[in-house]
Biotite code that builds the C-alpha atoms (Angstrom):
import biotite.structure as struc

atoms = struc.array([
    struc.Atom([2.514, 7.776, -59.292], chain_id="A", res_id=1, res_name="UNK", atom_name="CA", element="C"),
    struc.Atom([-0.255, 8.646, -61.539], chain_id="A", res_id=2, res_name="UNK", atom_name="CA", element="C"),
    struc.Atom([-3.479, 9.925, -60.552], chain_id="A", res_id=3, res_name="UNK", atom_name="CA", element="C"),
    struc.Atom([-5.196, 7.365, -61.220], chain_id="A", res_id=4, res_name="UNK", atom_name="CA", element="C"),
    struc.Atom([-3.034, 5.429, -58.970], chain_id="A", res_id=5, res_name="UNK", atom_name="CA", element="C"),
    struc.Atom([-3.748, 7.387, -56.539], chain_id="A", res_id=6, res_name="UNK", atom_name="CA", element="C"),
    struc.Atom([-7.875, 7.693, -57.022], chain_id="A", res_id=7, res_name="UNK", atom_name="CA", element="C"),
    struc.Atom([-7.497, 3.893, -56.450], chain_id="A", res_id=8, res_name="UNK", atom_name="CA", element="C"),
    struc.Atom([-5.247, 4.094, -53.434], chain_id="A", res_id=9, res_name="UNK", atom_name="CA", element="C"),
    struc.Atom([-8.239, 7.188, -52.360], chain_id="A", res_id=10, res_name="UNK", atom_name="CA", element="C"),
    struc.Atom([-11.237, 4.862, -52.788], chain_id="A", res_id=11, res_name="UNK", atom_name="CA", element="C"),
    struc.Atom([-9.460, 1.649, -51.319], chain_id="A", res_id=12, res_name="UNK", atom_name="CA", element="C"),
    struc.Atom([-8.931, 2.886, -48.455], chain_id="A", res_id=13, res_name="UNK", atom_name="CA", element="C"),
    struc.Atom([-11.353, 2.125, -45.233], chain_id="A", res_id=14, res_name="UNK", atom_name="CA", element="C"),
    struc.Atom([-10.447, 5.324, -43.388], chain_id="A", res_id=15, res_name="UNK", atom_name="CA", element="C"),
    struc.Atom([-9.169, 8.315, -44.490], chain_id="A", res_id=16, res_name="UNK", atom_name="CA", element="C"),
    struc.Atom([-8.415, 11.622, -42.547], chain_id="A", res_id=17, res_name="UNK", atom_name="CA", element="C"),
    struc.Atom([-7.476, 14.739, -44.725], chain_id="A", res_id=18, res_name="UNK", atom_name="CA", element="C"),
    struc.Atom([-6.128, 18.504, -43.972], chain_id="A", res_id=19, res_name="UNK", atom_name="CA", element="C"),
    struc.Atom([-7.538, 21.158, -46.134], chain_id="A", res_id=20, res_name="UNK", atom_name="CA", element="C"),
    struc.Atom([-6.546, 24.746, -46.644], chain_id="A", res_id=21, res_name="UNK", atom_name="CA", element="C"),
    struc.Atom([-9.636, 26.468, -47.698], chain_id="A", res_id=22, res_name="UNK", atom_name="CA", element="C"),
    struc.Atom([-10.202, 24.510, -51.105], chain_id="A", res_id=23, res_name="UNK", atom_name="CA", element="C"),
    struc.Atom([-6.699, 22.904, -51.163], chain_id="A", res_id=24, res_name="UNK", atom_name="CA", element="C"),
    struc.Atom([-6.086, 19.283, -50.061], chain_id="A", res_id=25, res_name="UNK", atom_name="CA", element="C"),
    struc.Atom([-2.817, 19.475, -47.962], chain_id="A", res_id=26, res_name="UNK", atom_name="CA", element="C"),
    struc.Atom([-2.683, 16.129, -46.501], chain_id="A", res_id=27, res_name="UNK", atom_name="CA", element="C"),
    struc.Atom([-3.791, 12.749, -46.321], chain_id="A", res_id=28, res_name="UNK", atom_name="CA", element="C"),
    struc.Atom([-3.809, 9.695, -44.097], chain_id="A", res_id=29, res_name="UNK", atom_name="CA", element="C"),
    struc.Atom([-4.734, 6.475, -45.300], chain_id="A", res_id=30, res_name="UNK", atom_name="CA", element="C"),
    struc.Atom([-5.372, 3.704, -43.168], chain_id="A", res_id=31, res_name="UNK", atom_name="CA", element="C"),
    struc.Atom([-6.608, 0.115, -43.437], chain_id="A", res_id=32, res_name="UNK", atom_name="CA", element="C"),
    struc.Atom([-8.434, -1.207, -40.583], chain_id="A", res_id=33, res_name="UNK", atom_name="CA", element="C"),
    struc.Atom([-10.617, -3.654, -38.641], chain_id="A", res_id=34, res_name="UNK", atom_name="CA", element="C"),
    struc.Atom([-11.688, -0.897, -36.058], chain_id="A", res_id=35, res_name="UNK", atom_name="CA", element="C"),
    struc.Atom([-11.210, -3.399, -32.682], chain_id="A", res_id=36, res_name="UNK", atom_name="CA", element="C"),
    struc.Atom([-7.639, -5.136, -33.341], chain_id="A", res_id=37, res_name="UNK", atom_name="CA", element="C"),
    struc.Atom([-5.666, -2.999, -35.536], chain_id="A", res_id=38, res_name="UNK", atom_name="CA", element="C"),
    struc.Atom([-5.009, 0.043, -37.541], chain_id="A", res_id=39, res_name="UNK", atom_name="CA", element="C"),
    struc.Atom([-2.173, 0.093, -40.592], chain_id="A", res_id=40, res_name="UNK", atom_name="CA", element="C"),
    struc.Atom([-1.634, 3.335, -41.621], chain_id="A", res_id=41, res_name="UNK", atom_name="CA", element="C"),
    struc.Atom([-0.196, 2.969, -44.836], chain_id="A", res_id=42, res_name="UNK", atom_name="CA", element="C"),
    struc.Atom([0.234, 6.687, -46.596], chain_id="A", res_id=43, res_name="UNK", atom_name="CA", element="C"),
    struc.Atom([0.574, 9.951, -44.382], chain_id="A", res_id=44, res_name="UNK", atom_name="CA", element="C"),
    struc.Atom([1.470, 12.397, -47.412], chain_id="A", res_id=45, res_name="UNK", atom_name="CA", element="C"),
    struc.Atom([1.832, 15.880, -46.541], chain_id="A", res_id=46, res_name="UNK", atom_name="CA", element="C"),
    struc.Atom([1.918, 19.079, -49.456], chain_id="A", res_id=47, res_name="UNK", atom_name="CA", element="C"),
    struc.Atom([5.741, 19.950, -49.854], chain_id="A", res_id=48, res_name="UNK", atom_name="CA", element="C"),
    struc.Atom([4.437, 23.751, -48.336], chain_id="A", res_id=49, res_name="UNK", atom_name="CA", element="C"),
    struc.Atom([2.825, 22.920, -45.500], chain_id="A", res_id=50, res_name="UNK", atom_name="CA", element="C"),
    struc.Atom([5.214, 20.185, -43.547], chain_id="A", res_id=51, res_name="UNK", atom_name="CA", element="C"),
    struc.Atom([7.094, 21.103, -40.888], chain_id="A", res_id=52, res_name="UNK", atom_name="CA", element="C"),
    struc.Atom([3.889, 22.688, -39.645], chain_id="A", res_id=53, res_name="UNK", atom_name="CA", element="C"),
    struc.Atom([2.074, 19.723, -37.223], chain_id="A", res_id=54, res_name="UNK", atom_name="CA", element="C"),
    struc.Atom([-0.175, 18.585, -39.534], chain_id="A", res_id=55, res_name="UNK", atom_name="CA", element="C"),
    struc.Atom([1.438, 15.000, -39.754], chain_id="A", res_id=56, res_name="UNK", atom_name="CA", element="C"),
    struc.Atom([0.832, 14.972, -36.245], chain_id="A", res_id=57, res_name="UNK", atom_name="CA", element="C"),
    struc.Atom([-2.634, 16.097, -36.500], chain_id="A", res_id=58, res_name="UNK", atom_name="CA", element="C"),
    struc.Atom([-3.721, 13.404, -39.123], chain_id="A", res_id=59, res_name="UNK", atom_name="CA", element="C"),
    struc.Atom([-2.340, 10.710, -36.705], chain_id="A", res_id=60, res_name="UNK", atom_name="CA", element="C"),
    struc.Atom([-4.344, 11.917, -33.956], chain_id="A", res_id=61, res_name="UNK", atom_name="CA", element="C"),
    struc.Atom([-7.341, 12.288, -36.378], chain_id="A", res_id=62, res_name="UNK", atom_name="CA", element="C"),
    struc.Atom([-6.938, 8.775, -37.306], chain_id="A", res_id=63, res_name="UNK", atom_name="CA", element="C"),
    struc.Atom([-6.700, 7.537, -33.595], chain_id="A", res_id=64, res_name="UNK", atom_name="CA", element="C"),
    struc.Atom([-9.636, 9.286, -32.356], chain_id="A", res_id=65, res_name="UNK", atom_name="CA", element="C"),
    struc.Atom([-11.591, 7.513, -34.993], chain_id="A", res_id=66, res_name="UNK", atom_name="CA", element="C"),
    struc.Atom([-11.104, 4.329, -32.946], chain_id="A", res_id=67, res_name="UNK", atom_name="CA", element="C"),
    struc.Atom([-9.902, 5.480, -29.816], chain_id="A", res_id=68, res_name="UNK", atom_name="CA", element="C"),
    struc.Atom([-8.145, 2.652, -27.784], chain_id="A", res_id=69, res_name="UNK", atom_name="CA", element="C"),
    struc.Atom([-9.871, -0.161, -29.259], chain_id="A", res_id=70, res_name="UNK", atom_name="CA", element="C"),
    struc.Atom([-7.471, -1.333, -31.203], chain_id="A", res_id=71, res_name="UNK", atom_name="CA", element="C"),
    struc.Atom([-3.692, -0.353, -32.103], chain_id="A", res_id=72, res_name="UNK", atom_name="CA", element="C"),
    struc.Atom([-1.817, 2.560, -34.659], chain_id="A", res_id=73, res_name="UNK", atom_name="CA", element="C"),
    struc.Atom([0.450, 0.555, -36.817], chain_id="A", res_id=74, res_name="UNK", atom_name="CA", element="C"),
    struc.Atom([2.323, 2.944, -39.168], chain_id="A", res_id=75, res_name="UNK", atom_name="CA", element="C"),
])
């Protein structure tokens, strides 16, 4: 994927939750949503050196508490 491919898939996006290490960008969730029926959360891309650490987990609950229980994850 190039990065303009992924600038797009960036500013497309209606919600986005990220993970930073200082200045680094270590992961992304990208979601599509309607905020009362429905989430889709279409990317959850984490940097090759920092999985296995929770921060998959993290993003997901990131993206949830942005709606709460109003409407429902779909991954």
């Amino acid at each position: 994927m190039t990065l303009p491919s992924i600038q797009a898939m960036l500013d497309h996006a209606n919600l986005l939750c990220t993970a930073w290490d200082g200045a680094k960008l270590v992961g992304v969730a990208r979601s599509v949503t309607d905020f009362a029926y429905c989430c889709y959360l279409s990317v959850l891309a984490i940097d090759a050196a920092d999985r296995r650490k929770g921060l998959g987990k993290e993003l997901i609950a990131s993206t949830q508490s942005l709606f709460g229980l109003k409407a429902k994850l779909t991954v």
